[in-house]
N, C-alpha and C positions, 0 to 999 in steps of 0.2 A: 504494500500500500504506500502510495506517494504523500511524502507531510505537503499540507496547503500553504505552508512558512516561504513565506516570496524573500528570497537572500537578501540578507540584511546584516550588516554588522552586528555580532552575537554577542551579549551582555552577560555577566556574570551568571547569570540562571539559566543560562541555555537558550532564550528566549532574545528576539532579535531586537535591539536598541529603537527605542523613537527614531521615526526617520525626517527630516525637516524640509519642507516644502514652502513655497510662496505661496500668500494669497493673490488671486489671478487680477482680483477687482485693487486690492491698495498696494500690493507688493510685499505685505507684511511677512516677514518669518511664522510657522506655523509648525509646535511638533506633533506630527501623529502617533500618538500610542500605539505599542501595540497590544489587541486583548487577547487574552490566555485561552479563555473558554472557547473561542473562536478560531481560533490560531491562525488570524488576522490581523490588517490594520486597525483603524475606529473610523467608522464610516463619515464622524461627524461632520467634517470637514471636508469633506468628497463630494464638491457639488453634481458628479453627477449621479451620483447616489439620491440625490431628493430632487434631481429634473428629470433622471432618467430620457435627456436628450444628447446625442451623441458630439454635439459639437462641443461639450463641457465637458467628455470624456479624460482622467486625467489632473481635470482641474480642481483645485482647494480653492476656499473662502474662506475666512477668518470668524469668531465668532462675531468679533465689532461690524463685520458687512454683512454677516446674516442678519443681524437684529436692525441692523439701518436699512435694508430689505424688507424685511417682516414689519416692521411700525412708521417707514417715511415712503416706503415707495410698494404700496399694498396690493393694487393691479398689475404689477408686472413680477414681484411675490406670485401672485394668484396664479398666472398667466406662465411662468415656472414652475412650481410646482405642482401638477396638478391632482396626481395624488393625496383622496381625502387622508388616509392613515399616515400618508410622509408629512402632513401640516400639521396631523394633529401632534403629531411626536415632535415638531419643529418648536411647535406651540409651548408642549408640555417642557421641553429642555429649555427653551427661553423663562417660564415662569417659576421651575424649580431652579433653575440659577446655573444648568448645565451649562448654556450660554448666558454669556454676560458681559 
């Protein structure tokens, strides 16, 4: 059986180090975790993980522009994400403080 562990510099635990990416919209540094139970990245930050459109394929957003997204610019939010379950989770990580 093949591990789903995409090569990554390996940390002390065996497990592959945050890897550090740009956000696409401000340029900001961004690290992605990685989760254990998954034995993946963290989707947070993978916009195209919550557009599931292919020209975002690849690309990070920071949490500071998903929330300037989600509360200043709410139609084109809408118009991205279209996914009822990926806004509601967008949602819920904004007001438990996951993003912030």
């Amino acid at each position: 059986m093949k591990s789903k562990v995409k090569s990554s510099p390996v940390s002390r635990n065996g497990f592959p180090e945050p890897k550090k990416v740009g956000c696409f919209k401000c340029q900001a540094e961004i690290l992605v975790k990685f989760v254990i139970p998954r034995l993946d990245f963290s989707k947070k930050n993978d916009f195209y993980h919550w557009t599931n459109k292919e020209k975002y394929k690849g690309l990070y957003v920071c949490d500071k522009c998903i929330l300037n997204l989600y509360k200043n610019e709410k139609l084109y939010y809408l118009s991205l994400v279209e996914n009822p379950k990926k806004r509601q989770i967008i949602r819920t990580y904004i007001y438990d403080g996951t993003i912030s």
